[in-house]
C-alpha positions as CSV (number, residue, x, y, z in Angstrom):
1,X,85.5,260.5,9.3
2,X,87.4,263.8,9.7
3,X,86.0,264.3,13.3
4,X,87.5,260.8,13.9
5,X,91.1,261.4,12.9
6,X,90.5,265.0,14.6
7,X,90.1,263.4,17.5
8,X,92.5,260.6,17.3
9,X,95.2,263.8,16.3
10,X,94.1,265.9,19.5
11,X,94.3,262.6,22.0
12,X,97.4,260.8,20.5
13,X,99.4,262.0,23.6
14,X,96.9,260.7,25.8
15,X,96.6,257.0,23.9
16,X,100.1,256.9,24.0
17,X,100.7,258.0,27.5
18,X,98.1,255.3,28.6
19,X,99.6,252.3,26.7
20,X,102.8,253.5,28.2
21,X,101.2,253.4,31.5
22,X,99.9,250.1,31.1
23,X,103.2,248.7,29.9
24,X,104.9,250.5,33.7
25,X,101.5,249.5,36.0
26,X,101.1,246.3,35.3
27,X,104.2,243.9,33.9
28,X,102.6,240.9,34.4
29,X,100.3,241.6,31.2
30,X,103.6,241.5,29.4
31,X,103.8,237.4,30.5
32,X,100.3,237.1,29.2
33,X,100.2,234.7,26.4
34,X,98.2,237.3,24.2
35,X,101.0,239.5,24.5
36,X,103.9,237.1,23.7
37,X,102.2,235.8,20.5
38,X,102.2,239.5,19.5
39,X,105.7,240.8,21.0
40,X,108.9,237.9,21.2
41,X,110.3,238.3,24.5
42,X,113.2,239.0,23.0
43,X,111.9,242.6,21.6
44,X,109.5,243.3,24.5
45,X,112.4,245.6,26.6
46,X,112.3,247.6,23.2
47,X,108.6,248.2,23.0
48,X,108.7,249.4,26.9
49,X,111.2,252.0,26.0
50,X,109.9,253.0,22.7
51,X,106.5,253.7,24.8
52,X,108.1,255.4,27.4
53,X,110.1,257.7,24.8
54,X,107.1,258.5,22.8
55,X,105.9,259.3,26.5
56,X,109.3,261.8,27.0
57,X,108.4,263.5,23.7
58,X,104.9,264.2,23.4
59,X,102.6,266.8,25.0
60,X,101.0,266.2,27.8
61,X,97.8,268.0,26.4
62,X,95.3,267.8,23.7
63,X,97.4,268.8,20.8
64,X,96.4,272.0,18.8
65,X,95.5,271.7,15.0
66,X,95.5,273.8,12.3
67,X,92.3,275.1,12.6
68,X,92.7,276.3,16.7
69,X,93.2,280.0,16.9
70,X,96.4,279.4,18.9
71,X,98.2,277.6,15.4
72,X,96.4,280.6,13.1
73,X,98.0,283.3,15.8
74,X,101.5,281.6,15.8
75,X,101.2,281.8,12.0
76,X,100.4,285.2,11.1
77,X,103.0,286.1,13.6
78,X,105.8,284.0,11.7
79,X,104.3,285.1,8.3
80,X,104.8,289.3,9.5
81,X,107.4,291.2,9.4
82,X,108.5,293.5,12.2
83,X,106.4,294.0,15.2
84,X,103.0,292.2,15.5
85,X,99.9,293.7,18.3
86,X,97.3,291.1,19.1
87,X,94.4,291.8,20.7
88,X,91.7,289.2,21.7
89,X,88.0,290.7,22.6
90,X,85.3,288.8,23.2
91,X,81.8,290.3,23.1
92,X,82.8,293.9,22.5
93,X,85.8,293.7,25.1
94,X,89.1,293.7,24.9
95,X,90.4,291.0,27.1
96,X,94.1,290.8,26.3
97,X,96.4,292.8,23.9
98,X,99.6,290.7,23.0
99,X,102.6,292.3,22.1
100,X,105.4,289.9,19.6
């Protein structure tokens, strides 16, 4: 179950970005019958801009939990004081020394 809701957390932007897209590509699914039981016309022009918003405000990539070394860097940088050095090696080599 947690790999589920990691999942769902890392792809929101893209679920929402594709229900937005389906509300812009195709409007005639918003005259299907289906659609109209669930959504009164009346509150339909708020559910397109609500999905497009949620669109403006999200990522447009796989969003980084807590566990990702990019969230555990940008912590122990806000958690120091003064000047921080990181260096990232891989294998035995230094591939890139950050300087905050």
């Amino acid at each position: 179950m947690n790999r589920v809701w990691e999942t769902l957390v890392r792809w929101r932007t893209w679920l929402v970005n594709l229900f937005a897209s389906l509300l812009i590509v195709l409007p005639e699914l918003l005259n299907a019958p289906e659609v109209l039981a669930i959504i009164p016309v009346e509150y339909q022009k708020y559910v397109f801009v609500a999905a497009l918003l949620l669109n403006i405000l999200m990522r447009p990539r796989a969003a980084a939990v807590k566990d990702d070394p990019e969230v555990q860097v940008r912590e122990a940088i806000k958690a120091s004081e003064g000047p921080v050095r990181v260096v990232v090696e891989e294998a035995g080599t230094t591939k890139a020394v950050v300087r905050a």
